[in-house]
MDAnalysis code that builds the backbone (N, CA, C; Angstrom):
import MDAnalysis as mda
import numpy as np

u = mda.Universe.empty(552, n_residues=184, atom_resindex=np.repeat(np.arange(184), 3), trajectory=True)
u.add_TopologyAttr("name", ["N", "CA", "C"] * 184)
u.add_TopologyAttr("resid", np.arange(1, 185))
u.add_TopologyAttr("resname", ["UNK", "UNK", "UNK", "UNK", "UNK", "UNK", "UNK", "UNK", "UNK", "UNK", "UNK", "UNK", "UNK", "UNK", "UNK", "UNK", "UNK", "UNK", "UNK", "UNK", "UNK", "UNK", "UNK", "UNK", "UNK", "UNK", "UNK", "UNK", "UNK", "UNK", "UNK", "UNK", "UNK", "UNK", "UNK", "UNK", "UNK", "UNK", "UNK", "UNK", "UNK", "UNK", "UNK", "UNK", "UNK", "UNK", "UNK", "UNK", "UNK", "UNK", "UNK", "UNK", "UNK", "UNK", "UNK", "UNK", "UNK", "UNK", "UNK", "UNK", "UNK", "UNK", "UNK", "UNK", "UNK", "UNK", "UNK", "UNK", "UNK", "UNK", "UNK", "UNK", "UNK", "UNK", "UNK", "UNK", "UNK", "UNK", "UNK", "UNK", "UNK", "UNK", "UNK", "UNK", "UNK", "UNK", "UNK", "UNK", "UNK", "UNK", "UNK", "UNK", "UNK", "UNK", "UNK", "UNK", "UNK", "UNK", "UNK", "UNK", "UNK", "UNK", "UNK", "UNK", "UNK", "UNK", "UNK", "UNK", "UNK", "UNK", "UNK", "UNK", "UNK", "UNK", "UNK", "UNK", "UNK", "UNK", "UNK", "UNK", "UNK", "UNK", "UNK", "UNK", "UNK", "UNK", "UNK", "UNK", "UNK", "UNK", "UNK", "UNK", "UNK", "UNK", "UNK", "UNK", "UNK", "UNK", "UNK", "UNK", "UNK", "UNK", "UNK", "UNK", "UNK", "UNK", "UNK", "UNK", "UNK", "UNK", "UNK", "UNK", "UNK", "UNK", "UNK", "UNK", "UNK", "UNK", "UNK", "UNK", "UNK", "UNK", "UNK", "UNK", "UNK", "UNK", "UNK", "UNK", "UNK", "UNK", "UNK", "UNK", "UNK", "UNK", "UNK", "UNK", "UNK", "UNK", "UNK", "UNK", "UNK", "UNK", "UNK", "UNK"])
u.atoms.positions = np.array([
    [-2.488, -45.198, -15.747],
    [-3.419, -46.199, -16.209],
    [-4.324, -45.553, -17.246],
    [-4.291, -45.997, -18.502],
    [-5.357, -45.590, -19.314],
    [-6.388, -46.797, -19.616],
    [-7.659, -45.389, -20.057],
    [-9.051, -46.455, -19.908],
    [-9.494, -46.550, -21.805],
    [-9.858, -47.550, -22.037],
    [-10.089, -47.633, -23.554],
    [-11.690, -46.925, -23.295],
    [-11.721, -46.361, -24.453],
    [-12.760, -45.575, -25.011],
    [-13.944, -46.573, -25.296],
    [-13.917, -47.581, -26.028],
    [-14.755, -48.338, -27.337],
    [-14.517, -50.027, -26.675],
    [-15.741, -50.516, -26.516],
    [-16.017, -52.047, -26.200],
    [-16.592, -52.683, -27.085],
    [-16.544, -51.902, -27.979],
    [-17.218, -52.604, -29.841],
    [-16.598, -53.626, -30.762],
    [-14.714, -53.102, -30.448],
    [-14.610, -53.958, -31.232],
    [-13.665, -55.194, -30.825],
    [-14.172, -56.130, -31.342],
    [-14.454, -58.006, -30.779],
    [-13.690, -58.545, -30.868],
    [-11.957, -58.256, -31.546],
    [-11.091, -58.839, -31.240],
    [-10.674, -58.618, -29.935],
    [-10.510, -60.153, -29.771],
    [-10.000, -60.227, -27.817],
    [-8.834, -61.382, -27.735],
    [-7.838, -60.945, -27.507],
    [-6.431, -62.067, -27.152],
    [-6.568, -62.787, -25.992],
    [-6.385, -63.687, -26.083],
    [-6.758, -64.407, -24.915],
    [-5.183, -65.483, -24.559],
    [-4.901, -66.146, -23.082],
    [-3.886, -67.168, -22.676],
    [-4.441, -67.760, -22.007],
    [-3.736, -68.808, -21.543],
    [-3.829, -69.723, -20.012],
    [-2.210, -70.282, -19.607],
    [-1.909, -70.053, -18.060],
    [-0.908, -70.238, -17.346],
    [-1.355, -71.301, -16.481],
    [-0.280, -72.629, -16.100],
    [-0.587, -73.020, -14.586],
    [0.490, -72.272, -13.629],
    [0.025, -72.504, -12.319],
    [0.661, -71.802, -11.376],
    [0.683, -72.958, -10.227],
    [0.919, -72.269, -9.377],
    [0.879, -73.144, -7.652],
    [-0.513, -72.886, -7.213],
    [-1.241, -71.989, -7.655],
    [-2.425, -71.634, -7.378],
    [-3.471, -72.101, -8.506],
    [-3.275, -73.239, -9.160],
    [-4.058, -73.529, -9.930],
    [-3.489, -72.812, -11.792],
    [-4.637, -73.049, -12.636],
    [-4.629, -72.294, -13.690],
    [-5.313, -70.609, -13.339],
    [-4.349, -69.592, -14.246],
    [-4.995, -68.791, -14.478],
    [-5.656, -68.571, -16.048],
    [-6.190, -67.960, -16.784],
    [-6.453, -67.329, -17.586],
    [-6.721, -66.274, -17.725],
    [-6.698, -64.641, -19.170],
    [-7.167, -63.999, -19.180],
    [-7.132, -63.711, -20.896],
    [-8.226, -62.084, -20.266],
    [-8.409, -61.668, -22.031],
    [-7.921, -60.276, -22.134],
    [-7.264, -60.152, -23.258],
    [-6.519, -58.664, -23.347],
    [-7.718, -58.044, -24.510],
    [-7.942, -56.764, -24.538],
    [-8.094, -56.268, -26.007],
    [-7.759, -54.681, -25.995],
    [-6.838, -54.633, -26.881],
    [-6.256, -53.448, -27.258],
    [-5.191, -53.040, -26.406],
    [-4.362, -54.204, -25.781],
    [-3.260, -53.936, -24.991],
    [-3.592, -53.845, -23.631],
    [-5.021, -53.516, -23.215],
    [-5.553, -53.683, -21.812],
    [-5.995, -54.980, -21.803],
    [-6.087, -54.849, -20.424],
    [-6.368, -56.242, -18.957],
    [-8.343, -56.025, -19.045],
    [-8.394, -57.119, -19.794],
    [-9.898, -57.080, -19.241],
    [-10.898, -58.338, -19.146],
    [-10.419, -59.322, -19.206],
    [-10.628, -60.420, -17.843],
    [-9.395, -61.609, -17.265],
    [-9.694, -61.815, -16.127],
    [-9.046, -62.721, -15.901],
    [-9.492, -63.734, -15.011],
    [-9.285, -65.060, -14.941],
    [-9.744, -65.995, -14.186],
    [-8.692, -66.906, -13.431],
    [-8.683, -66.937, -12.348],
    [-7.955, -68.123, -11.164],
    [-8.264, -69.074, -10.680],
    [-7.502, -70.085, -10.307],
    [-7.779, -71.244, -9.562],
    [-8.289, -72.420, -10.403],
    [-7.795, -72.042, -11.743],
    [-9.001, -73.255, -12.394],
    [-7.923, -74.737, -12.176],
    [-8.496, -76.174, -12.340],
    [-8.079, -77.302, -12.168],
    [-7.044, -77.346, -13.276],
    [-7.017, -76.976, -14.765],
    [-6.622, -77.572, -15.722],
    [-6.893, -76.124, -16.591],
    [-5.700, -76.413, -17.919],
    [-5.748, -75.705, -19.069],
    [-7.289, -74.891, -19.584],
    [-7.465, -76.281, -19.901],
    [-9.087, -76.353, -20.410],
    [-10.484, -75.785, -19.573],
    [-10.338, -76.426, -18.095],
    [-11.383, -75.549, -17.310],
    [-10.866, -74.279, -17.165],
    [-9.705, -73.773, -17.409],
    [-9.741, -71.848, -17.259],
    [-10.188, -71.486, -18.586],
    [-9.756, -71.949, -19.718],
    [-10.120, -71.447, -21.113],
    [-11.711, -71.638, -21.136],
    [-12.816, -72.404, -20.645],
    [-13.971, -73.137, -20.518],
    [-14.537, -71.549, -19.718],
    [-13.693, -71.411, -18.739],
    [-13.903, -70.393, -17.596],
    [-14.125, -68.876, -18.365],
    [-12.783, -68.531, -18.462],
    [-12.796, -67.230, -19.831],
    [-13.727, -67.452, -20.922],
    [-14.055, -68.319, -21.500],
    [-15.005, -68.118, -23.005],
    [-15.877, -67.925, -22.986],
    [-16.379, -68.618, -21.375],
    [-18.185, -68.189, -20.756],
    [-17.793, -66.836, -20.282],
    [-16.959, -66.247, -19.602],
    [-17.277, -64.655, -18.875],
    [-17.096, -63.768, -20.202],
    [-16.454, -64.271, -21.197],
    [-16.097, -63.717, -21.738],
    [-17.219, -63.315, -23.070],
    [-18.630, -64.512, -22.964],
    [-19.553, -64.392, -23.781],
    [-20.358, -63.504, -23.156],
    [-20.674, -63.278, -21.855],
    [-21.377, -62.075, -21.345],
    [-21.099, -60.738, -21.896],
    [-20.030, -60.271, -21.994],
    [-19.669, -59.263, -22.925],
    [-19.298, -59.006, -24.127],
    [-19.063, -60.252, -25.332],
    [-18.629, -60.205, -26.356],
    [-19.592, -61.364, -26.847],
    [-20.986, -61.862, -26.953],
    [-21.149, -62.371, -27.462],
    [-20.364, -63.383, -28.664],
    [-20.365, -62.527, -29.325],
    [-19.860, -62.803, -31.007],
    [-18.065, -62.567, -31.117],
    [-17.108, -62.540, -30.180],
    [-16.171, -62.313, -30.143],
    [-14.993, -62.814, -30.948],
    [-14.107, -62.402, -31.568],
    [-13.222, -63.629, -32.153],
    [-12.016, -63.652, -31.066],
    [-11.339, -64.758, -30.455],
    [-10.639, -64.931, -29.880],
    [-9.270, -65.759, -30.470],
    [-8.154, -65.022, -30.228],
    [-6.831, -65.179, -30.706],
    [-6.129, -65.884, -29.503],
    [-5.392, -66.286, -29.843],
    [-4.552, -66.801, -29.054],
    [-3.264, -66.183, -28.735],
    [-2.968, -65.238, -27.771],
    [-2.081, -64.245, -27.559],
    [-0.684, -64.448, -27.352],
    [-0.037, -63.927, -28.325],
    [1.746, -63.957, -27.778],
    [2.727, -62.816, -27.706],
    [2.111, -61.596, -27.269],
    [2.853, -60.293, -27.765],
    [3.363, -60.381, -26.145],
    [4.493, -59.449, -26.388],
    [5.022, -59.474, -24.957],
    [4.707, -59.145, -23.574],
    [3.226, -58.199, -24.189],
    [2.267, -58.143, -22.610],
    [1.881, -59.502, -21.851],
    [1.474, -60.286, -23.288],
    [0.794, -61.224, -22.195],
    [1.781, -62.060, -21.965],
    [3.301, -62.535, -22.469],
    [4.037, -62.723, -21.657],
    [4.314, -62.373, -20.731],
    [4.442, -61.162, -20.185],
    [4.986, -60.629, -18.821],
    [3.323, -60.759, -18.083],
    [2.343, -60.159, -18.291],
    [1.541, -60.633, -17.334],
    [1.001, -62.316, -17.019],
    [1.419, -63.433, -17.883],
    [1.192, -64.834, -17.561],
    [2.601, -64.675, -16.370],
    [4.453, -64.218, -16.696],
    [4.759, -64.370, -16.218],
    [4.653, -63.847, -14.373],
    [4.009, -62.493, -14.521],
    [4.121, -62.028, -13.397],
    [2.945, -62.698, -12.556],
    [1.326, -63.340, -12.721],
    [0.487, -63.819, -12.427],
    [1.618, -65.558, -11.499],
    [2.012, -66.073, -12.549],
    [2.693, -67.441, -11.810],
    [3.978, -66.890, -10.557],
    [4.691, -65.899, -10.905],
    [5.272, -65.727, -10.077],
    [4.803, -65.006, -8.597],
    [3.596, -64.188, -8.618],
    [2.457, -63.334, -7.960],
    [2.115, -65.327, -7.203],
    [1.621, -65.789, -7.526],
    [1.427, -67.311, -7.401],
    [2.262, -68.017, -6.548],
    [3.409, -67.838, -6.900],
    [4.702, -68.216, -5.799],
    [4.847, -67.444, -4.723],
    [4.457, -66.431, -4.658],
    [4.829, -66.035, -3.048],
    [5.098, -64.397, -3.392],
    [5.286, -64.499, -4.997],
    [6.448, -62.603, -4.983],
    [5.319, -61.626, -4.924],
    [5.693, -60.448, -4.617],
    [4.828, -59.282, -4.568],
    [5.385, -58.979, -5.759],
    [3.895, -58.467, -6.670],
    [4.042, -58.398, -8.078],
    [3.219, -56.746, -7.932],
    [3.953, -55.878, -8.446],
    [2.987, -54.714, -8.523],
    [2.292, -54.409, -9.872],
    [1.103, -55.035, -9.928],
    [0.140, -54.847, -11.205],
    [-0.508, -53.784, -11.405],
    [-0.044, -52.843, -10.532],
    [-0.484, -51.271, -10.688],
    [0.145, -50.658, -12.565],
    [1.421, -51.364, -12.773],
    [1.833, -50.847, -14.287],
    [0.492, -51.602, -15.264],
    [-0.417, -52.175, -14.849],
    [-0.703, -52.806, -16.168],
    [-2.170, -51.872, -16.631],
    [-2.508, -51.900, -17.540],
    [-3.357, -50.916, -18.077],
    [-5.212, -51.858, -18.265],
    [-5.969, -51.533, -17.818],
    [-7.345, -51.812, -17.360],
    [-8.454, -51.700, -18.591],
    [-9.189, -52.116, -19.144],
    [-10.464, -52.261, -20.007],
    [-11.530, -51.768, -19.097],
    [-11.910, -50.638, -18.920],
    [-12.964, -49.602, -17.453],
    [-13.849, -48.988, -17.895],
    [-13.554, -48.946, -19.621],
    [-14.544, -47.737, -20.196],
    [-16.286, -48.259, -19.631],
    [-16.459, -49.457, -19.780],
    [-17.808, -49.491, -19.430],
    [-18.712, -49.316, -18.169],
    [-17.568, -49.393, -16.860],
    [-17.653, -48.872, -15.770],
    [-18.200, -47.419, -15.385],
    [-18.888, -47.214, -14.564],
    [-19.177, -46.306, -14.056],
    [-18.098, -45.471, -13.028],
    [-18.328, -44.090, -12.836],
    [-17.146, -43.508, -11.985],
    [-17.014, -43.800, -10.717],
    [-17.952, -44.423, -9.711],
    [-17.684, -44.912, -8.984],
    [-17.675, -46.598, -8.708],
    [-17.384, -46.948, -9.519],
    [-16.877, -48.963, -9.876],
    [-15.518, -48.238, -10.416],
    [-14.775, -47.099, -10.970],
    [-13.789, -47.312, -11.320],
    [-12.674, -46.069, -9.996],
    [-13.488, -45.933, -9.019],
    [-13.024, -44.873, -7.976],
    [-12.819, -46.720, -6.879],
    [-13.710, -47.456, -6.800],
    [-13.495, -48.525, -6.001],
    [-12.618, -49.523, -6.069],
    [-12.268, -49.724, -7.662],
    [-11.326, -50.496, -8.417],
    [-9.880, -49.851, -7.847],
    [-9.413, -48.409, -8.211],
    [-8.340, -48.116, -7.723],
    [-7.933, -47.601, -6.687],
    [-9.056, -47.817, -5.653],
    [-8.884, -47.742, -4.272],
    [-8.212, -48.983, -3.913],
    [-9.134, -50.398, -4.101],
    [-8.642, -51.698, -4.393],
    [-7.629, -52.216, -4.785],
    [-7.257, -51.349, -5.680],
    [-5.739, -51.723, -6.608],
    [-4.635, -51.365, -5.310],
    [-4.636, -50.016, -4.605],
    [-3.908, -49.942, -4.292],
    [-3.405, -50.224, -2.425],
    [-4.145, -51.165, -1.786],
    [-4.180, -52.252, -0.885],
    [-2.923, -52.667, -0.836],
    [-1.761, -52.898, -0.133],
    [-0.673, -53.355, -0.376],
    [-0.903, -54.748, -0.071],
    [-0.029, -55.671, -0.747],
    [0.081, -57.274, -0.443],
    [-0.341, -57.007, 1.074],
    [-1.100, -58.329, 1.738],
    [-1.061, -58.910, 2.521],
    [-1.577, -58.196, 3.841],
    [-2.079, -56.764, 3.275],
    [-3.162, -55.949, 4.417],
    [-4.689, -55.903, 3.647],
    [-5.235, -55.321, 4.441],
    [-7.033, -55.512, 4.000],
    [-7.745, -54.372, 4.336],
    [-8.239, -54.077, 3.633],
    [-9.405, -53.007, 4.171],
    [-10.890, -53.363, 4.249],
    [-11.828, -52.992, 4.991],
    [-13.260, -53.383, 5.149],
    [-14.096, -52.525, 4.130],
    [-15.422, -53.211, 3.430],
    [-16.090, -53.050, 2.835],
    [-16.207, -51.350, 3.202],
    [-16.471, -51.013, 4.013],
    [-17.162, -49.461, 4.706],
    [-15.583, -48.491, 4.586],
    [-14.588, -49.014, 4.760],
    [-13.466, -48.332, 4.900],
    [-12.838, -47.707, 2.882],
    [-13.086, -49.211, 2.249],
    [-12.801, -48.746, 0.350],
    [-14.042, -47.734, 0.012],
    [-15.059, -47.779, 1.007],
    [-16.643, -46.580, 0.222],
    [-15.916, -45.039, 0.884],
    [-15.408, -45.441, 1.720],
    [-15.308, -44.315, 2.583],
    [-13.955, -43.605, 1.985],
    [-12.766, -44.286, 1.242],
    [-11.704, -43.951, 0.723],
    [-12.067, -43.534, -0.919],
    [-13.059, -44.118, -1.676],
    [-13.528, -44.145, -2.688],
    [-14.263, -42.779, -2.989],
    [-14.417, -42.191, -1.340],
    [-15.470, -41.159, -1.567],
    [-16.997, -41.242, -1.701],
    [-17.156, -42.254, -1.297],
    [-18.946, -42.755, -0.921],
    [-19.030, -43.403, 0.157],
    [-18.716, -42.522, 1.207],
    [-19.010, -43.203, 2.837],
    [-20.288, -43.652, 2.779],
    [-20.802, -44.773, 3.502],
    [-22.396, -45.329, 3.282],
    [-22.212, -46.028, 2.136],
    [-21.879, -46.527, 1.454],
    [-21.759, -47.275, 0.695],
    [-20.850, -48.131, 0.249],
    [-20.512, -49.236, 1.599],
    [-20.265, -50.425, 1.368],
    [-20.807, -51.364, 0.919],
    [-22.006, -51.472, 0.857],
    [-23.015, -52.719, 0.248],
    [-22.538, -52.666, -1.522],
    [-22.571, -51.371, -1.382],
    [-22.457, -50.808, -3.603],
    [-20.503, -51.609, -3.367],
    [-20.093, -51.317, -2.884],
    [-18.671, -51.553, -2.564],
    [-18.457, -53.226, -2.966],
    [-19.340, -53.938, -1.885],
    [-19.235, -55.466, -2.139],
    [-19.924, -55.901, -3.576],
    [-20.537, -55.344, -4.008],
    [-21.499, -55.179, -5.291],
    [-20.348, -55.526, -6.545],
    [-19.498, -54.299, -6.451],
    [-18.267, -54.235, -7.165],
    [-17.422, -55.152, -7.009],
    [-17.131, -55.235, -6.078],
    [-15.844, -56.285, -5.718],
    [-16.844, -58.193, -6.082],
    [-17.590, -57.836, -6.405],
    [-18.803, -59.755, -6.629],
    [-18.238, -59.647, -7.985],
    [-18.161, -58.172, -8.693],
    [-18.572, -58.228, -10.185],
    [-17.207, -57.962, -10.822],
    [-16.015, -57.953, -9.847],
    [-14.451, -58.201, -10.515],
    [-13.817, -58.950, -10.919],
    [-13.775, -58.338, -12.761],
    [-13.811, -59.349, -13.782],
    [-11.818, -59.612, -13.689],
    [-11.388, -58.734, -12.827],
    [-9.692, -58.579, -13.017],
    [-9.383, -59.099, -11.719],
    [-9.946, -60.471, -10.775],
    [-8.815, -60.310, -9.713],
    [-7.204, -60.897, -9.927],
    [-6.896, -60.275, -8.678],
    [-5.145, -60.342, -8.676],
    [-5.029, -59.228, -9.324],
    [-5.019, -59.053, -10.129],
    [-4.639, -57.500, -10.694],
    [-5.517, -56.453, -9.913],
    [-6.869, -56.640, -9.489],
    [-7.512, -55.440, -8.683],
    [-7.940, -56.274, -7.491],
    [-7.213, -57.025, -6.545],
    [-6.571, -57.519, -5.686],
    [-8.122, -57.524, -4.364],
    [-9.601, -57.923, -4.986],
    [-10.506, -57.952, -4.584],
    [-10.510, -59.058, -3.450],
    [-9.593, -59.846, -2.639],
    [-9.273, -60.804, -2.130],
    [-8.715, -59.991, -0.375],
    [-8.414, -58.759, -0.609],
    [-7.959, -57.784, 0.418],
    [-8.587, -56.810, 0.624],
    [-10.124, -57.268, 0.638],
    [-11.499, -56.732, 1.264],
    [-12.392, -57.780, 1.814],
    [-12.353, -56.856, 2.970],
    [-12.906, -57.942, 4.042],
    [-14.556, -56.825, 4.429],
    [-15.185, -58.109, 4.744],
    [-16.784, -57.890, 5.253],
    [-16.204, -56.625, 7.033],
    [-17.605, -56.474, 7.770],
    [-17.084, -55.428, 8.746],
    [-16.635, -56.393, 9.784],
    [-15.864, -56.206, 10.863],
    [-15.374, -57.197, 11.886],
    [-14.701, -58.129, 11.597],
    [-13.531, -57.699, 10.227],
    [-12.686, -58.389, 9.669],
    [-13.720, -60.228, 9.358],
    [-14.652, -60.344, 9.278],
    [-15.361, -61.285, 8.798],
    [-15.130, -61.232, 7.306],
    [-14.784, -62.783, 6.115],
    [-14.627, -62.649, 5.269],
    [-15.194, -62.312, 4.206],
    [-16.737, -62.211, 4.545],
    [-16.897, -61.992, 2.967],
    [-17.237, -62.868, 2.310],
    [-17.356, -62.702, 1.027],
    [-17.595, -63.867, -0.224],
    [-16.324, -63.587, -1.211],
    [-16.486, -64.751, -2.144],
    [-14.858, -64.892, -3.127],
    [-15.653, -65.757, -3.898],
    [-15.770, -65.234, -5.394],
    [-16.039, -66.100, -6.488],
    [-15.539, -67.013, -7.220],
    [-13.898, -66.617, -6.712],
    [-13.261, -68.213, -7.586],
    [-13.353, -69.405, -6.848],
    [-13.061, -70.616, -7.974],
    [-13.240, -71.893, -7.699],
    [-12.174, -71.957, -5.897],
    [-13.064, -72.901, -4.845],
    [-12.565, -72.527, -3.743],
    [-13.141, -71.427, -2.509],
    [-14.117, -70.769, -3.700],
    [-14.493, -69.318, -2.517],
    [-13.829, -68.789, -1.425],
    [-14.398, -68.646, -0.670],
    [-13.724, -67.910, 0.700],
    [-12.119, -68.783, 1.210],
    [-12.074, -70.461, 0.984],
    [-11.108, -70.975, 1.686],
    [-9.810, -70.118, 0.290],
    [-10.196, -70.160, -0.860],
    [-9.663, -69.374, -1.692],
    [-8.786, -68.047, -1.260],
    [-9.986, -67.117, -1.121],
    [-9.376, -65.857, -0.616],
    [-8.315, -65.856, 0.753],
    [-8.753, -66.900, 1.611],
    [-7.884, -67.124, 2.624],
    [-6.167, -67.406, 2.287],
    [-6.392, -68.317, 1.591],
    [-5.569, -69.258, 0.797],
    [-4.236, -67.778, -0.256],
    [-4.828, -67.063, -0.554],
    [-4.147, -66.047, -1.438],
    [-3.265, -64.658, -0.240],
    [-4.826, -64.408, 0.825],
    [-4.163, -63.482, 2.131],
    [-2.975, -64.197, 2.741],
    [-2.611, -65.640, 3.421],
    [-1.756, -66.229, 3.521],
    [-0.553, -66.125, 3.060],
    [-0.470, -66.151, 1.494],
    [0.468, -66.299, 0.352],
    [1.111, -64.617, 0.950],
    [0.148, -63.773, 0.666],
    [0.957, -62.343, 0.525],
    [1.151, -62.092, 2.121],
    [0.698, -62.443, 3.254],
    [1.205, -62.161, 4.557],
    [2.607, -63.160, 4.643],
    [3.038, -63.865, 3.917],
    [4.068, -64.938, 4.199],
    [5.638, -63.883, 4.037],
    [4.971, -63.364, 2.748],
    [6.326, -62.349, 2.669],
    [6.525, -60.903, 3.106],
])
């Protein structure tokens, strides 16, 4: 996995997919993964979805409309990830530079969760290398701009209690996705 250096410059490719799980969307720049959004109703509310997360960090951004063969294979692997398949998004390459070393020690702790098991907030601090710090843990996982790809849906609060989930749906959401990957 490589991390881009530079968040300066403002070209950002952007798609939208439907799935069984709703619309996704995301934004590439420079061949990395660096946002993505789920569950939206329609085309338009994920693109609506991406242009606002996507003004928090790029203000002034110009946005393209992407067709190189990454974001083919990641629209395709996201709808099929959607259907039921275990998709390993560990090959795809991450936008982290602005992250700190431990948001990007929690991220690929996260990443690597297999479908359809879970680990607890205290258990990713403690694998991450910051035992005592699950609260910073859930912190990270509120502020994951990549789920499905950093698979923030397979962290659970302590006493296997769920937690919170920011996409449209929240928690019945995250339920809704653990389901999907325990099926297979």
């Amino acid at each position: 996995m490589s991390i881009t250096s530079d968040l300066s410059t403002e070209v950002v490719e952007i798609s939208a997919v439907p799935s069984e799980l709703g619309w996704f969307s995301f934004a590439l720049k420079q061949s990395q993964i660096f946002l993505v959004t789920i569950g939206s109703s329609s085309e338009s509310a994920a693109r609506r979805r991406l242009q606002q997360k996507l003004s928090e960090f790029f203000p002034a951004a110009e946005t393209l409309p992407a067709s190189s063969r990454l974001v083919v294979r990641l629209g395709k692997d996201l709808q099929r990830f959607a259907s039921g398949e275990h998709i390993d998004f560990g090959e795809y390459d991450l936008v982290e530079a602005d992250l700190t070393d431990f948001q990007q020690n929690v991220r690929n702790v996260v990443r690597r969760i297999p479908p359809g098991e879970t680990l607890s907030y205290r258990e990713v601090a403690e694998k991450a290398g910051s035992p005592g710090a699950a609260r910073a843990v859930g912190n990270v996982m509120a502020k994951n701009r990549t789920p499905i790809v950093i698979p923030c849906h397979r962290v659970l609060a302590s006493g296997g209690k769920w937690g919170g989930f920011t996409a449209p749906g929240g928690v019945d959401f995250k339920r809704r996705l653990l389901a999907l990957e325990s099926r297979n």
